[in-house]
ChimeraX commands (.cxc) that place a marker at each C-alpha (Angstrom):
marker #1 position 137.33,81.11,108.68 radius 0.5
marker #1 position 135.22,78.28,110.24 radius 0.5
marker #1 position 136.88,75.04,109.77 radius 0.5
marker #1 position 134.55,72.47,108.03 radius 0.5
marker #1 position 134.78,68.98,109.35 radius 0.5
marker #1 position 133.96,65.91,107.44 radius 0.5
marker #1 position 133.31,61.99,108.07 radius 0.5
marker #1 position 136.19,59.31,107.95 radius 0.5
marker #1 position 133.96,57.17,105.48 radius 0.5
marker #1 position 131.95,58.49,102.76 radius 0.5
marker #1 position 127.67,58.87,103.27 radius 0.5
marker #1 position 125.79,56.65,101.32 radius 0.5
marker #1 position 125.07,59.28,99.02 radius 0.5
marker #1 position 128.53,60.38,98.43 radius 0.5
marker #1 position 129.22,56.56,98.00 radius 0.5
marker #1 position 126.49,56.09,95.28 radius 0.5
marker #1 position 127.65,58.51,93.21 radius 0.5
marker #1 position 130.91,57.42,93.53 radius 0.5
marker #1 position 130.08,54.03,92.37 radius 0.5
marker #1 position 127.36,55.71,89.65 radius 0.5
marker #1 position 130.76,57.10,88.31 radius 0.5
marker #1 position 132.27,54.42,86.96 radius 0.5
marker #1 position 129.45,54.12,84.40 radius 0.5
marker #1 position 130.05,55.98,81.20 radius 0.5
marker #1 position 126.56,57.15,80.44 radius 0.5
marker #1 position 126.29,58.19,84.30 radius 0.5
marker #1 position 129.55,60.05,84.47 radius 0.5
marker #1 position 129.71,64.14,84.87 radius 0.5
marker #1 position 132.21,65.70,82.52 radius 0.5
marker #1 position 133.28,68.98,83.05 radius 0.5
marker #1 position 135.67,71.19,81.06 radius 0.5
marker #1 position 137.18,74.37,81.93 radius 0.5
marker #1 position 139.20,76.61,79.58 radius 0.5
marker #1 position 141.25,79.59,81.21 radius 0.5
marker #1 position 142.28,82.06,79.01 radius 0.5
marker #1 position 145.69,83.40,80.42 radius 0.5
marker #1 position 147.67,86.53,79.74 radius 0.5
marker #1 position 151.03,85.06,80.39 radius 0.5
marker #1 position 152.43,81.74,81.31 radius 0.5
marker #1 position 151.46,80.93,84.83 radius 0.5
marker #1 position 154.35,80.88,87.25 radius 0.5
marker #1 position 154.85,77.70,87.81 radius 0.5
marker #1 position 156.06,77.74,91.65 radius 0.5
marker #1 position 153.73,80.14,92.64 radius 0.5
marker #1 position 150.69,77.61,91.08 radius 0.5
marker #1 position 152.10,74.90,93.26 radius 0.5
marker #1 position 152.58,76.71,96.44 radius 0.5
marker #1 position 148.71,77.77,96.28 radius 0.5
marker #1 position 147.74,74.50,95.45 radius 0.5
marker #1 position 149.83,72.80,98.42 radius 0.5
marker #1 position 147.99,75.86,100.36 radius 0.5
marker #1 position 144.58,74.73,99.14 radius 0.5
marker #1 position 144.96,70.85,100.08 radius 0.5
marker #1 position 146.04,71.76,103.93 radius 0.5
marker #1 position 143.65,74.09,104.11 radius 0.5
marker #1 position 141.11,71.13,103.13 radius 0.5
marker #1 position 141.85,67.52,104.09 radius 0.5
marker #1 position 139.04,66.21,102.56 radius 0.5
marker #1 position 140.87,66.83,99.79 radius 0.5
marker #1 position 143.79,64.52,100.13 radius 0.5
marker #1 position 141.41,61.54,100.64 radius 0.5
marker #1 position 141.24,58.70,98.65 radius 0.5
marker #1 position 138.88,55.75,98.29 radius 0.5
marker #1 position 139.74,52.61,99.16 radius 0.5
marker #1 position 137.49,49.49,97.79 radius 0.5
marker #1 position 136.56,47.07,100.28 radius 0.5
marker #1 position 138.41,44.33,99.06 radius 0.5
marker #1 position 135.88,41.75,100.77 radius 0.5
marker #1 position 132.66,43.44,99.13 radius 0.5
marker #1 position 130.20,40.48,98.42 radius 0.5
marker #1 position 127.71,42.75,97.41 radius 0.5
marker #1 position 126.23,43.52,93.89 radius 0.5
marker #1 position 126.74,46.13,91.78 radius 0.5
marker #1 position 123.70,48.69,92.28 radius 0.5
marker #1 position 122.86,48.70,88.64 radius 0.5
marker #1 position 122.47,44.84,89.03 radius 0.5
marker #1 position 120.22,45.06,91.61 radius 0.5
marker #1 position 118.38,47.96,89.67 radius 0.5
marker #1 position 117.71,45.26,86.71 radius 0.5
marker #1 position 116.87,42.88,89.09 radius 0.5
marker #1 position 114.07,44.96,91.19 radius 0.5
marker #1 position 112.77,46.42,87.57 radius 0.5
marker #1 position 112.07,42.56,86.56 radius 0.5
marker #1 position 110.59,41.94,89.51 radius 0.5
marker #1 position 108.00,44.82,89.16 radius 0.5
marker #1 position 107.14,43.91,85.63 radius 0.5
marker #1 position 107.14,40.40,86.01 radius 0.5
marker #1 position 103.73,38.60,85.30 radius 0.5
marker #1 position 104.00,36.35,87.70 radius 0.5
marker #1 position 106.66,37.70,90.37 radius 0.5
marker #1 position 108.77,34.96,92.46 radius 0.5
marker #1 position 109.03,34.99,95.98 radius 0.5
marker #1 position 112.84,36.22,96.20 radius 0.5
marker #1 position 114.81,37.27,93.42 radius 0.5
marker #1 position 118.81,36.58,93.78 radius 0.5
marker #1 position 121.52,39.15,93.32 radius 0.5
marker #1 position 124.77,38.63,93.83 radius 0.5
marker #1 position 126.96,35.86,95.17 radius 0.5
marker #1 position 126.12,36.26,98.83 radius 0.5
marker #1 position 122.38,35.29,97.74 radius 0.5
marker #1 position 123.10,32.80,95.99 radius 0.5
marker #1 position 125.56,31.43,99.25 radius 0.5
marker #1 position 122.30,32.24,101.00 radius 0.5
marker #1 position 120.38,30.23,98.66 radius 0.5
marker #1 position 122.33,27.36,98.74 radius 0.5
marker #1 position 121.13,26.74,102.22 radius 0.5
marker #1 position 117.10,26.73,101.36 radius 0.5
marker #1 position 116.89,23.03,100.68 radius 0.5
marker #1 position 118.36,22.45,104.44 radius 0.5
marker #1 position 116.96,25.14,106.45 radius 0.5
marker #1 position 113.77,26.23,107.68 radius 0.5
marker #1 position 112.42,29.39,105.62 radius 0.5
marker #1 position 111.92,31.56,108.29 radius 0.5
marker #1 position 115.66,31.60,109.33 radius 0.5
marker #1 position 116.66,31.65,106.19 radius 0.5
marker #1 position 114.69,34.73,106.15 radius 0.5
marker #1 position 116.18,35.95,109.19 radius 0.5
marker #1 position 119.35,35.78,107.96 radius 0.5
marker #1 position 119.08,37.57,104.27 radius 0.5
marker #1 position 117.38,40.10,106.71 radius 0.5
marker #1 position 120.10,40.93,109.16 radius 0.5
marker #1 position 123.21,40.16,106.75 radius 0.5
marker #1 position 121.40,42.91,104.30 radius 0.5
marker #1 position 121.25,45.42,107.42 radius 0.5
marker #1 position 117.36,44.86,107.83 radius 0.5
marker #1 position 117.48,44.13,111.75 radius 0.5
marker #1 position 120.84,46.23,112.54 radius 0.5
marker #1 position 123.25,43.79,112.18 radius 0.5
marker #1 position 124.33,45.58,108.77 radius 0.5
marker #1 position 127.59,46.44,108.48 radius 0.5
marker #1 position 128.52,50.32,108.82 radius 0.5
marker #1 position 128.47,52.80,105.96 radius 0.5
marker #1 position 131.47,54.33,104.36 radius 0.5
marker link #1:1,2 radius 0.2
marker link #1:2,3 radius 0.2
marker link #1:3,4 radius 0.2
marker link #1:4,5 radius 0.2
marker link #1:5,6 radius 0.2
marker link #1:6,7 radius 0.2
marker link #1:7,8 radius 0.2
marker link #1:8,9 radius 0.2
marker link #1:9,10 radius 0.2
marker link #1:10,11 radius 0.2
marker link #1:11,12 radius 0.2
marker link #1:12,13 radius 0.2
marker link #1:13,14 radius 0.2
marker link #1:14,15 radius 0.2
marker link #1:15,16 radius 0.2
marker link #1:16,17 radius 0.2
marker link #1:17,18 radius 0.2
marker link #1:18,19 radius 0.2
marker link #1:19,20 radius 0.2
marker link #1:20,21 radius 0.2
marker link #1:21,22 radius 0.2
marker link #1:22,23 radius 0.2
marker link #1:23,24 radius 0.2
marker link #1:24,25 radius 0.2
marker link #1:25,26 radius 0.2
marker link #1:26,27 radius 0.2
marker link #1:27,28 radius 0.2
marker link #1:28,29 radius 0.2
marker link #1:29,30 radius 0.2
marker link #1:30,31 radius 0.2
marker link #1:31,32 radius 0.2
marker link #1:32,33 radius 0.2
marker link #1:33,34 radius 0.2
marker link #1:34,35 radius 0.2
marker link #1:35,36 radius 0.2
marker link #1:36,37 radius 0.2
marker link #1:37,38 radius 0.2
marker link #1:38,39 radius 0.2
marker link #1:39,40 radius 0.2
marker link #1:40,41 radius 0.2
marker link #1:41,42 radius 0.2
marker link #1:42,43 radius 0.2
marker link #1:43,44 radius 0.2
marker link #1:44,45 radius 0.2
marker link #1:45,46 radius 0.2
marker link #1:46,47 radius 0.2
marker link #1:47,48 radius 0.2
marker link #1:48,49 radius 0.2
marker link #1:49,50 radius 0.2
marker link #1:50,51 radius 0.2
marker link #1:51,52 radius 0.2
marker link #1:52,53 radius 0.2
marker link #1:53,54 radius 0.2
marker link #1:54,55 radius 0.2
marker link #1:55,56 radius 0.2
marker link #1:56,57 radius 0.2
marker link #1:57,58 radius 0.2
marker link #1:58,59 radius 0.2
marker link #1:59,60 radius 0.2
marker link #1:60,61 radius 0.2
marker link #1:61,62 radius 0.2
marker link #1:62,63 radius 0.2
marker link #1:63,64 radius 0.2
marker link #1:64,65 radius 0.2
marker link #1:65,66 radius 0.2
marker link #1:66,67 radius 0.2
marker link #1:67,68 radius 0.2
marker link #1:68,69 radius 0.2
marker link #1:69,70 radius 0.2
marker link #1:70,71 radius 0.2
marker link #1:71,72 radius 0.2
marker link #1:72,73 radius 0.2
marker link #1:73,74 radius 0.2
marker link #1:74,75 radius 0.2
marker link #1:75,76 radius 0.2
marker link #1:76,77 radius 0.2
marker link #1:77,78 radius 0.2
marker link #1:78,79 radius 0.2
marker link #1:79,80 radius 0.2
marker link #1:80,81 radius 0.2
marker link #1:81,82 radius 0.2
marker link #1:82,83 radius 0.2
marker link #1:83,84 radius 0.2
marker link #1:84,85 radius 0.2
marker link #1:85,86 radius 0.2
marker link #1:86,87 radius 0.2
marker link #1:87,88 radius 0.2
marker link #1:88,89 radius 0.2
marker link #1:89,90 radius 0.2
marker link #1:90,91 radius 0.2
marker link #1:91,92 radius 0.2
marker link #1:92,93 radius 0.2
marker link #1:93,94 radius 0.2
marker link #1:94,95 radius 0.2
marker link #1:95,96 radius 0.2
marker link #1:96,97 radius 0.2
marker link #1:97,98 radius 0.2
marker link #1:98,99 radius 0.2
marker link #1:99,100 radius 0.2
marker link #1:100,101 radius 0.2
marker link #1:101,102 radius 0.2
marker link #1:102,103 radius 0.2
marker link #1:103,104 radius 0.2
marker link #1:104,105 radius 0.2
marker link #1:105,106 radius 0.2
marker link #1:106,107 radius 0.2
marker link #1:107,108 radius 0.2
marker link #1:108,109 radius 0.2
marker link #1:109,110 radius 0.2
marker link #1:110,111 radius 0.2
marker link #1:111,112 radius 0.2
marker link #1:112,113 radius 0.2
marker link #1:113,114 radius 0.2
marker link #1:114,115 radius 0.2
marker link #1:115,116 radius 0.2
marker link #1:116,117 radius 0.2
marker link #1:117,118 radius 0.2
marker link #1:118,119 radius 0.2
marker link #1:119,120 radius 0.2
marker link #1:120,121 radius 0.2
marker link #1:121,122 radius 0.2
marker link #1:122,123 radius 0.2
marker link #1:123,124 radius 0.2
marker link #1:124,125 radius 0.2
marker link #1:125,126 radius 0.2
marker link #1:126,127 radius 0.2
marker link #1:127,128 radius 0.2
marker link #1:128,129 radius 0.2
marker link #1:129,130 radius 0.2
marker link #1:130,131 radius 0.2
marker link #1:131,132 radius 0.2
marker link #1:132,133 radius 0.2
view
């Protein structure tokens, strides 16, 4: 059998619908109902299914939550971006999240180009993002 190999840290796909999850109305519930002829043995269920997990690390994995994430929830910024689009008169920049409004802060002091320059590489704009999970 070929052995499959996967990523440390999760794509940014795998990572959105992790985070898409959480949200009740986004959430994929699925049922299964086995109808068994006898009581499963017990043992033999939990040998297969130590079995199954070496076979497949992946499946052992856990996430782990950045504990230092600054960043918005995605659905926030989705509200955010729709407003934008349907606003009558749209605003330069719209600000999501705390780091933003950090960013913000410093407007009144600091030119707006490297203001600029900074939303754009702290947002991952110019490569100086941070790296993907």
């Amino acid at each position: 059998m070929q052995e499959i190999e996967f990523d440390e840290w999760m794509s940014d796909a795998d990572a959105a619908l992790w985070h898409a999850e959480r949200d009740p109305r986004l959430r994929s519930t699925i049922a299964l109902v086995c109808e068994l002829d006898s009581l499963p043995d017990r043992a033999r269920f939990d040998e297969s299914i130590a079995y199954t997990l070496a076979q497949i690390p992946r499946l052992r994995q856990r996430v782990v939550e950045d504990a230092l994430r600054i960043a918005p929830p995605p659905d926030a910024v989705a509200r955010t971006i729709t407003r934008a689009i349907e606003s009558a008169r749209p605003r330069p920049r719209y600000l999501v999240g705390v780091d933003a409004l950090a960013t913000a802060a410093t407007v009144p002091w600091l030119p707006r180009e490297l203001t600029d320059l900074a939303m754009r590489l702290g947002g991952g704009l110019l490569g100086g993002g941070s790296k993907s999970r």
